[in-house]
N, C-alpha and C positions, 0 to 999 in steps of 0.2 A: 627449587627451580625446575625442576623435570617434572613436579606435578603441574607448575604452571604453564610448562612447555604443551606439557598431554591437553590441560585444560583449552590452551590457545588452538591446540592443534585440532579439536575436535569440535572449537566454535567453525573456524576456518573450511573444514571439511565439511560442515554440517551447510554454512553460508553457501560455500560452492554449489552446492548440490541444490538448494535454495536458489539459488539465483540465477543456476543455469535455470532454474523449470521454471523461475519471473522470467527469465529473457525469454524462454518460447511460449511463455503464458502473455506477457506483453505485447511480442511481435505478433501473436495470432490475434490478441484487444489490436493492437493497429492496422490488422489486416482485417479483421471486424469491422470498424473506423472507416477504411479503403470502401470495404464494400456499401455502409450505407451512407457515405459521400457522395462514392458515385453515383448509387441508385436516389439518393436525394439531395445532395446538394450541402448547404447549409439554410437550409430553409422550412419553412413552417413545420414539415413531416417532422426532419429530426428535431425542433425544439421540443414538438411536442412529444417526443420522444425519451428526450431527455428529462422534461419536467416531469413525466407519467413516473418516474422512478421517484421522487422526491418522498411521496406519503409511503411510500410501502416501504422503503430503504429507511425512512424517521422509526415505523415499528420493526425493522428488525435490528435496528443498530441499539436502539433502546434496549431491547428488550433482550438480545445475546450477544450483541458485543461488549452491552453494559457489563452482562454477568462473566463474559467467560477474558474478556482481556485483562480487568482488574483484579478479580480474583480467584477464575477454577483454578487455572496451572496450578498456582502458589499453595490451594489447599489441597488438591491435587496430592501436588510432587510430595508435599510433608508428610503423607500416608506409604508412597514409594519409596521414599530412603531407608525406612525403615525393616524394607525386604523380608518381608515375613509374610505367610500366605494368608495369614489373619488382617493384616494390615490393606494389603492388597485386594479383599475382598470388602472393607470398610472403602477403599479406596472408589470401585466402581458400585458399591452402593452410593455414594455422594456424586457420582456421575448420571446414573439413573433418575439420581432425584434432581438433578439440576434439568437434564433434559426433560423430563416430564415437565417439571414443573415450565420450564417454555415453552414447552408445546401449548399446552394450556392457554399460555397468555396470549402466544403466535395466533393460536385457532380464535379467539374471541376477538383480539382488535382485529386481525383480518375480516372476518366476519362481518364486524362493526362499519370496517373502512367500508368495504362493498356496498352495504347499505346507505352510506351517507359520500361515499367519493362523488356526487354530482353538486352536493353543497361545499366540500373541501377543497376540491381542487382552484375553483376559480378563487379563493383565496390566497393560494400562493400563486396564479397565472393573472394577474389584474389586467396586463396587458392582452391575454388573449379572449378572444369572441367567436362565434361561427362554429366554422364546420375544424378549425386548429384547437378548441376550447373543446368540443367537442370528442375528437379524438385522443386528446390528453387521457378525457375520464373514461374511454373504454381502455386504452392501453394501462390505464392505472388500475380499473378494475381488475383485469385480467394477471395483471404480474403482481396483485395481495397474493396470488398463491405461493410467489418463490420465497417468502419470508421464511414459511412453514420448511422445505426443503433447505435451504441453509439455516434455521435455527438445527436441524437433525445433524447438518455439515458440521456446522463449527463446534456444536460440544463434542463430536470425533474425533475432528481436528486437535481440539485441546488433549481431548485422550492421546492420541499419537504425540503431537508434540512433547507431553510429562514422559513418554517411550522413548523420545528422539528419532521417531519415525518418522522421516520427513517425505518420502518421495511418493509417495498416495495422494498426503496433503499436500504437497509441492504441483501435481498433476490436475490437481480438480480446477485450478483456475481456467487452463486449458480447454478442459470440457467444457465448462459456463460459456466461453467465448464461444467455442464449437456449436452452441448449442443457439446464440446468436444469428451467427452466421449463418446457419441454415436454416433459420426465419428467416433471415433475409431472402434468401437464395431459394428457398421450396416454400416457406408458409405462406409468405405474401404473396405470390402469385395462387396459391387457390384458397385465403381465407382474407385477401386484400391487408388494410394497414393491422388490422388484427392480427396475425399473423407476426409480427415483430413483437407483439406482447406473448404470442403462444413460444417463443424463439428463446423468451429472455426465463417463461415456466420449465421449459426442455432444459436449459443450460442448467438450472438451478435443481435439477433433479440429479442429472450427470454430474455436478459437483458432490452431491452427496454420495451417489451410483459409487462411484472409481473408489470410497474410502473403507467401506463397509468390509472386504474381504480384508483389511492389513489389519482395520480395529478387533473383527474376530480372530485372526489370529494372534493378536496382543494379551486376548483373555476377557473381551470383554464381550456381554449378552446383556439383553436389552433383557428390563422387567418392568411393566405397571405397576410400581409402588412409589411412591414419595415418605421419606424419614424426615416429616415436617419437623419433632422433634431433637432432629442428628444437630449437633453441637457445628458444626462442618458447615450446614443447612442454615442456619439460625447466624452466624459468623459471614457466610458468603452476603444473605440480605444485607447484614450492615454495612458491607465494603461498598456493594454496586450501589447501595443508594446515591452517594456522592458522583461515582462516574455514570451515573443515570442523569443527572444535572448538567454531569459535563456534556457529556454527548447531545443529549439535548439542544447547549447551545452553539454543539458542532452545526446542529440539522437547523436552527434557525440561521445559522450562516449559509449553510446553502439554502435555506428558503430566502434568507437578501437579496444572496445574486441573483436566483430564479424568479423573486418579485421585482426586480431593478431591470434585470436581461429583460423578462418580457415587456417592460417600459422602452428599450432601445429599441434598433433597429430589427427586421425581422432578421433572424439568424444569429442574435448577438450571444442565445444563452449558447447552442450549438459550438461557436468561434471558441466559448471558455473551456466548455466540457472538451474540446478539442487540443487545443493549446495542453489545456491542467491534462490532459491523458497523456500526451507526448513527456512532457518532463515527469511525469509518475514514472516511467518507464525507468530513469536510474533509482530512483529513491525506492522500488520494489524490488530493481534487482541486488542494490550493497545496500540502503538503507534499511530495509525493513528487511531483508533475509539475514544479515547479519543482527539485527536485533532478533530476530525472530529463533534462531541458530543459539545466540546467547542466553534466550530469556530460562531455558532447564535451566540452563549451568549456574546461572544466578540465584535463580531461584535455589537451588541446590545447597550452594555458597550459602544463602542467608537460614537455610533450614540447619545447617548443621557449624554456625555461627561464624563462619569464614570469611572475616572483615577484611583480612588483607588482598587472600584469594578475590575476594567481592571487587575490590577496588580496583586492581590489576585488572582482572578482568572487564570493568565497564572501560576503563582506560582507552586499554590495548583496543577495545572493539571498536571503540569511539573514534580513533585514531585509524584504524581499517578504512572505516564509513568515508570520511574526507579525504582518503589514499587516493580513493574512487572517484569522489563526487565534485569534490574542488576542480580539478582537471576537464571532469566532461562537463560543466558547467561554463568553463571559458569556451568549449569547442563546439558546445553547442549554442550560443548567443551566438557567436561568430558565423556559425551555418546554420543559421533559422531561418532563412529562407530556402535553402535549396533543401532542408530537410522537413519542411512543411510539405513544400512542392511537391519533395519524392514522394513523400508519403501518402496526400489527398490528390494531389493535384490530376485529377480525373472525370469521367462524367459529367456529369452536375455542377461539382466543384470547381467553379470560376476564378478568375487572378485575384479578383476583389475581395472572395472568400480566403484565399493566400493567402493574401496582405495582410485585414483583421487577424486570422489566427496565426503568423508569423509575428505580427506586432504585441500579440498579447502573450504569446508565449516567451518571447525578447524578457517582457515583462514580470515575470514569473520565475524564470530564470533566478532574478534576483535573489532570491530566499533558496535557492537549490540546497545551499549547504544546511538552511536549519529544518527544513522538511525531512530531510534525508536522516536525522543524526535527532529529531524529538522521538521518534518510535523508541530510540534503544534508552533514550533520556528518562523517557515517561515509565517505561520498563524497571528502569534500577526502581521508581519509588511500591512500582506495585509489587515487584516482587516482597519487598517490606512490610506487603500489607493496608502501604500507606498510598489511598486514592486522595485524602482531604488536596494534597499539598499541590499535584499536577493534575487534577479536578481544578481549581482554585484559578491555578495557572493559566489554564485549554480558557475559561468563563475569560480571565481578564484580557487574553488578546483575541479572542469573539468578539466583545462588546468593541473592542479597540477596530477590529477588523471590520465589521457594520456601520460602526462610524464615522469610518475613515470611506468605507465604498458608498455610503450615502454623500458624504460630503464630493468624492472624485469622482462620479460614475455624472453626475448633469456635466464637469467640467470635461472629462476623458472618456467618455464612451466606457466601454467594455476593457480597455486598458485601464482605468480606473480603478475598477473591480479588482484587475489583476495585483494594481498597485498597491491595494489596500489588504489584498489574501499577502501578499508577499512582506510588509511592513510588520504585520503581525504576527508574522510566522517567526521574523527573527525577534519580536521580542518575546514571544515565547520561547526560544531557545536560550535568550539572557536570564529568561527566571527563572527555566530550568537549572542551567548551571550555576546560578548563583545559590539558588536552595541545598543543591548535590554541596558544594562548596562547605554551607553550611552547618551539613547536617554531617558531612563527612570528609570536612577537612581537608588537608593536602592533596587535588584533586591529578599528584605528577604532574602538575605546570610547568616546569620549564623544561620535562622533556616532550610534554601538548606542544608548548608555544613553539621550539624549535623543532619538532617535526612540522606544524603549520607553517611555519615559515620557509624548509625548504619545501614543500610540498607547491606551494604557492610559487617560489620563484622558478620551478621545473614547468608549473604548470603555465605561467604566463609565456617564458618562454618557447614553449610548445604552441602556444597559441600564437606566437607571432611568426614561426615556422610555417603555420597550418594558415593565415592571411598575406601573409608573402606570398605564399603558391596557389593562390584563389585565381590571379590573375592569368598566369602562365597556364595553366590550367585548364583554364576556361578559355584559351586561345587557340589549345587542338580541340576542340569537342564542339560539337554543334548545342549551345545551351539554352535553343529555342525547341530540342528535344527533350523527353523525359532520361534517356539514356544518356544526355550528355551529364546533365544536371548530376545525375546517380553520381557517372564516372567521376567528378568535379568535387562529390559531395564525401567518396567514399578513400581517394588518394589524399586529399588535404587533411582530412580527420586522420587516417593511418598516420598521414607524414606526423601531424602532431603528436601523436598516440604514442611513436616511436621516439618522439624526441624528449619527450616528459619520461619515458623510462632510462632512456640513455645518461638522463639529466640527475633522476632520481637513485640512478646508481653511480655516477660519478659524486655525489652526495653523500654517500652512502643512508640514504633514507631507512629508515630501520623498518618499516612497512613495508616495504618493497622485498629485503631480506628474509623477514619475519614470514610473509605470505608467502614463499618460496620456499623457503623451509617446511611450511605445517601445508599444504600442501598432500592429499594421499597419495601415495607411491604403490607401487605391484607389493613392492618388499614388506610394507607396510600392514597389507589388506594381509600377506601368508603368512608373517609373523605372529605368532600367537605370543608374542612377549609385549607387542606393539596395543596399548588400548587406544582402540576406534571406535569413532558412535556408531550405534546401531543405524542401518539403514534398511529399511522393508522395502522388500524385495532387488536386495542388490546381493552379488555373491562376495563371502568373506576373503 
C-alpha cells in the first residue's frame, strides 16, 4: 500500500505541475483567441486562418504523433528501468533514430506540401474563393515549416517525459502561444496577413527553443545516424503503422468539419475552433496532464509486469480526471454565455458571433467527460504495446462522427457538427472501457460507480447554488459592461466551486481526500526518505 500511495502521489504531483503550466498554457491560447477576435472578428481572415493549419497539422500528426504517442515512451522507458549505462546508451540511440528518421519524412512532405498546397488546399476549403481561398494557401504554405520544429519538440518531449521531466515540456506550449501573439501584435502590421503564418513558425520554434537545455542535461546529444536494423527500430514501425490509420482518420474528421464549416455561414469554421478551444481548456488541464503525468508510471508498471500496481493505478487516475471534469462541466454550460462574452467579446467580435460560439460550445459540453478521460483510456492500451484495439476504436467513432455531422450540420448549422464531435466522443469512451473491462477484468466498479455517483450529486448541487445566484448577481452589476459580466461570471462559479467541495467532503469523496494527501508539501521536497518525481529545473 505505501508503494501505491508513493505511486499515487507522484502521478498527482507530477499532474499538478502539468496542469498548472496547461492552465497558463491555455489562458495565454485564450488570450491569443482575444487577440485575433478582436483584431478579426469571426470572419473570413480567421477562417482562413484556421483552415491554413489543416495540411501541415495532417503531416505532422502523422507522421510524430503517429510515432511517438503510441509507442517511443513504452520503448523508451523499457531501456530505462533497466538503469544501467549500457542500457541507457541503447536507450538514446533509438531516440536519435526515431528523430532522424522524422525529420526525414517532415523535410519531404513539407517540401512536397509547398509545392502543390495551391492544388490541396481548395480541396478541403470547397466553400472558399478569392482573395479568403487565396490567403488560406500562403498562410498554409508558410506554417509547412512548424511541422519540422515540433517533430524535433516532441521526440524531446518524449525523452523528458520517459525522465519525468515535466516542466520544460510543460512550458513550450506557452511559448508556441507566445509566439502567435506576437504575429498577431508585430508581424502583421509589417508583413500584412502573412505575418500570422510567420507568428505561428516563431511559436513552433520557441516550443522546441525552451526544451533543449533540460534534454541535454538528461544525457541526451543529438547524432546523424539511424540503426535501421535496431530491433527497438524495426518494433516501433510495427506499432505506429496502426495509429498512422488512426490518426489519419482523426485529420479527415477535422478535414469534415472544415469541408462542411466552409459550406455554412462565413465565420462558421472560426465559431467551432473557438467553442472546441474554450472546453479543451479543462481536458488539457486534468484530462491529458494527469494522463500525461500517468503514462511513465504505466508504462513502468507494464515493463516490469505490475498488473495489479497497473490497474490501481489507471483506476485511481481515471477517478482524479472526473473529480475535475464532471463538476466544471455543469459550471460551465450553465455560464457559457457570460464566459464566451468574457473572453471574445471584443473588437470585431460581435453579439452574433457570441451567440453561435456560446451555442456551440453549450453543445460540446456534452461529451466533456469522455474527451477528458479517452487520453488516459487510450494510454493504458499503448503503453501495452497494444495500438490495434484503440486505433480500431478512434476509426469507429470518426466514421460515426462524419456521419453523424453530414447528416446534422444542413439540419443544425455549426451546432450540428458539435453535436456530432460530441456523440462520438462518448461512444468512444464506451469502447474504450468495455475493451479495458475486457482485457483486464474487474475494472474497481463499484468503487468507480460510487465515487461517480457522489461526485455527480455534489456537482449538481453546486450547480444549482451557482444558477440560484446568477440572478441576484447580476442585479448589483451593470451587465451591459464587460466588468459586470466578469464579476457575475467569476462569484457564481466560486459559489459553486465551494459548494461541490463542501459537498464532496461532507461525503467523504475519497478524490478529494486522496488529492489532499498526495499533494507536495515543503516536508516532503526536504525529506530524503520521501520518493518524489524528478522535476527539471525545480529545487529538491
Amino acid at each position: 500500500m505505501a508503494v501505491a500511495n508513493g505511486t499515487s502521489k507522484k502521478i498527482v504531483s507530477a499532474a499538478l505541475i502539468l496542469g498548472t503550466a496547461s492552465l497558463a498554457s491555455r489562458l495565454v491560447g485564450l488570450l491569443r483567441e482575444r487577440v485575433l477576435t478582436t483584431t478579426f472578428g469571426a470572419g473570413d481572415t480567421f477562417d482562413a486562418f484556421v483552415a491554413a493549419f489543416r495540411l501541415p497539422d495532417l503531416i505532422f500528426n502523422l507522421v510524430v504523433v503517429g510515432a511517438l504517442s503510441a509507442a517511443f515512451i513504452p520503448l523508451f522507458t523499457e531501456k530505462l528501468v533497466q538503469k544501467n549505462a549500457k542500457a541507457e546508451d541503447q536507450a538514446f540511440d533509438f531516440a536519435n533514430s526515431v528523430l532522424n528518421l522524422v525529420l526525414i519524412a517532415v523535410i519531404v512532405l513539407c517540401l512536397l506540401y509547398v509545392i502543390f498546397a495551391a492544388a490541396l488546399v481548395p480541396i478541403i476549403t470547397p466553400g472558399f474563393s478569392g482573395e479568403k481561398l487565396a490567403t488560406t494557401i500562403l498562410l498554409s504554405r508558410i506554417m509547412a515549416l512548424q511541422p519540422l520544429f515540433l517533430a524535433m519538440s516532441f521526440v524531446v518531449s518524449g525523452i523528458l517525459n520517459s525522465f519525468k521531466r515535466f516542466v520544460a515540456y510543460a512550458l513550450a506550449p506557452i511559448l508556441y502561444n507566445v509566439g502567435i501573439i506576437i504575429g498577431v501584435l508585430y508581424l502583421v502590421p509589417l508583413f500584412g496577413v502573412a505575418g500570422l503564418g510567420w507568428g505561428v513558425v516563431l511559436g513552433a520554434a520557441l516550443h522546441f527553443g525552451i526544451q533543449i537545455p533540460s534534454v541535454i542535461n538528461a544525457g541526451y546529444r543529438w547524432r546523424p545516424r539511424v540503426m535501421w536494423s535496431s530491433g527497438d527500430v524495426r518494433k516501433l514501425r510495427r506499432m505506429i503503422l496502426p495509429r498512422i490509420f488512426g490518426l489519419s482518420g482523426q485529420q479527415v474528421n477535422l478535414f469534415i468539419v472544415t469541408i462542411i464549416g466552409s459550406t455554412l455561414a462565413a465565420g462558421s469554421i472560426s465559431v467551432f475552433h473557438l467553442a472546441n478551444n474554450v472546453q479543451s481548456l479543462p481536458i488539457g488541464i486534468f484530462g491529458i496532464a494527469f494522463a500525461q503525468a500517468a503514462f511513465p508510471t504505466l508504462a513502468e508498471q507494464v515493463a516490469r509486469k505490475q498488473e495489479k500496481q497497473f490497474k490501481r493505478t489507471l483506476t485511481k487516475t481515471f477517478r482524479y480526471i472526473l473529480f475535475f471534469v464532471i463538476p466544471i462541466s455543469i459550471f460551465f454550460y450553465l455560464l457559457r454565455a457570460q464566459l464566451i462574452r468574457v473572453l471574445f467579446g471584443a473588437g470585431a467580435f460581435d453579439w452574433e458571433d457570441t451567440i453561435l460560439t456560446f451555442e456551440t460550445f453549450g453543445v460540446l459540453l456534452i461529451s466533456l467527460f469522455a474527451q477528458a478521460t479517452i487520453p488516459l483510456l487510450a494510454r493504458a492500451f499503448y503503453v501495452q504495446q497494444n495500438t490495434i484495439i484503440p486505433v480500431t476504436i478512434s476509426v469507429i467513432s470518426i466514421v460515426t462522427n462524419i456521419a453523424l455531422a453530414i447528416w446534422l450540420a444542413p439540419i443544425m448549422g455549426i451546432q450540428g457538427l458539435a453535436l456530432a464531435f460530441s456523440l462520438a466522443a462518448i461512444l468512444n469512451l464506451f469502447l474504450l472501457l468495455t475493451m479495458l473491462h475486457y482485457r483486464l477484468g474487474d475494472f474497481d466498479d463499484k468503487v468507480v460507480v460510487l465515487s461517480l455517483l457522489k461526485i455527480t450529486v455534489a456537482a449538481v448541487l453546486g450547480g444549482m447554488v451557482l444558477q440560484l445566484l446568477k440572478v441576484p448577481v447580476a442585479s448589483l452589476v451593470d451587465m451591459e459592461r464587460g466588468w459586470g459580466v466578469f464579476v457575475q461570471l467569476v462569484v457564481t462559479f466560486g459559489a459553486g466551486g465551494l459548494t461541490y467541495v463542501a459537498l464532496c467532503m461532507l461525503l467523504k469523496c475519497d478524490e478529494l481526500v486522496a488529492i489532499r494527501r498526495y499533494l507536495p508539501t515543503k516536508r516532503d521536497r526536504l525529506s530524503p526518505g520521501v520518493e518524489t518525481p524528478r522535476f527539471e529545473g525545480m529545487v529538491d
